[in-house]
N, C-alpha and C positions, 0 to 999 in steps of 0.2 A: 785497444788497438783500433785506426782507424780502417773502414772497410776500404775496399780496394778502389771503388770507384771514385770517391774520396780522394783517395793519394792519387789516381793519377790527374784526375782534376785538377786538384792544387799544383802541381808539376806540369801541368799543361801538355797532358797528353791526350788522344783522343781514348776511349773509351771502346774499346773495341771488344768482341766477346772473348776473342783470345789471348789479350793482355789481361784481362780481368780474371781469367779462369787462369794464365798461371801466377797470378801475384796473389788471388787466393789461395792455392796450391801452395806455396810457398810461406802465407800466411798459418796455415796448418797444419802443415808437418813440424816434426819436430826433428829435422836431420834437414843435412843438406841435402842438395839432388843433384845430377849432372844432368847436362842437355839430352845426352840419349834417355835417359829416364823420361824427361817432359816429354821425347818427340813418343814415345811408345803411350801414354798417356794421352796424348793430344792427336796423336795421325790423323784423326780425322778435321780435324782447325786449324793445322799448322805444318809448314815444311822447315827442315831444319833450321834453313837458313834464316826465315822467318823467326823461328825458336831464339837464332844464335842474336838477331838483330835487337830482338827484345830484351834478351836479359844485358848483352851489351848497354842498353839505355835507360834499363833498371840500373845499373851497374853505375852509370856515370853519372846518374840522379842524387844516386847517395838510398835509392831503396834496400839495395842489395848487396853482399859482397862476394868477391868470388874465393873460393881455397882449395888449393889444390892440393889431391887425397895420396898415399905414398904409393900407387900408380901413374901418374902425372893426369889425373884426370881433371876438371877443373866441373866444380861443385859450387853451387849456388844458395845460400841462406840471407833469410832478410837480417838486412841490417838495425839497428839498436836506432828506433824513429826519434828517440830526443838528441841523439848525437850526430850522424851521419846529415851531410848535408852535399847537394850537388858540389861541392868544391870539396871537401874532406872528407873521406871515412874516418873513423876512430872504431874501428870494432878491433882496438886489439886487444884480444881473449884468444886462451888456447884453444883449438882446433884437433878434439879425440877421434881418429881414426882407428877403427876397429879391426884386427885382423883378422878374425873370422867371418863377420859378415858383410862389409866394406862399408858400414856407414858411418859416416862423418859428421859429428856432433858439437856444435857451437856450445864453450862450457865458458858461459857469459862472465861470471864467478870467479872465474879463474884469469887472472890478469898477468899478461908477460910481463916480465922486468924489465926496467930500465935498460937503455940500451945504449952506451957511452961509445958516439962513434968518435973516427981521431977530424981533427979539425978538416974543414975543406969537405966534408962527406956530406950527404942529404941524404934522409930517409924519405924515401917513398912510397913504402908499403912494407906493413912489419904482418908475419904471419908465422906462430909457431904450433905447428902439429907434434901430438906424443900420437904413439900407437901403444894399444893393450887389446881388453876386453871385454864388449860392452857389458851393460848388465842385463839386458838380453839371452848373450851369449853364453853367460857365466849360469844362468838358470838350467 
């Protein structure tokens, strides 16, 4: 995986120490986050909006993508770097949301079906969540 400074460089962003701590942050979890999570993490380099403004533009880079958890909260994991690109995501993989402990896990592996819309339709964004319990939880 490339390090962070790296991707935003090649994407032509400036380098900043708060884009770099959360696109490593995000490089190393293994779950999605939501923005209030970074901002309690970060309060002291970052205001929400700042928070909101970056991953928006990780977002439309093709770094990241966003999935929302069955609270409607909107959750952030990086995206799949040989696929995704500023003009397309492709991260369609199911999206396990955990009922016990809320976290939301990108299960790459797991590939939604085919999806036969009726003629005249466009797909814009395909995103399927199951809920259970992690394996965390289950211990």
């Amino acid at each position: 995986m490339k390090k962070a400074p790296q991707i935003l460089d090649e994407l032509g962003f400036r380098k900043t120490e708060i884009r770099i701590k959360v696109l490593e942050h995000l490089q190393k979890v293994e779950k999605a986050v939501s923005q209030p999570e970074l901002e309690k993490k970060f309060n002291n380099l970052a205001d929400r909006v700042t928070l909101y403004r970056i991953l928006s533009a990780f977002e439309e880079k093709g770094i990241i993508h966003k999935i929302m958890d069955v609270h409607g909260v909107a959750r952030y994991a990086m995206c799949n770097e040989k696929h995704c690109t500023e003009h397309e995501h492709h991260d369609e993989h199911v999206h396990f949301n955990c009922t016990e402990c809320g976290d939301v896990v990108c299960l790459d592996t797991v590939k939604v079906p085919i999806i036969k819309l009726p003629k005249d339709f466009s797909l814009s964004r395909l995103n399927l969540n199951i809920e259970g319990t992690c394996d965390n939880c289950q211990k």
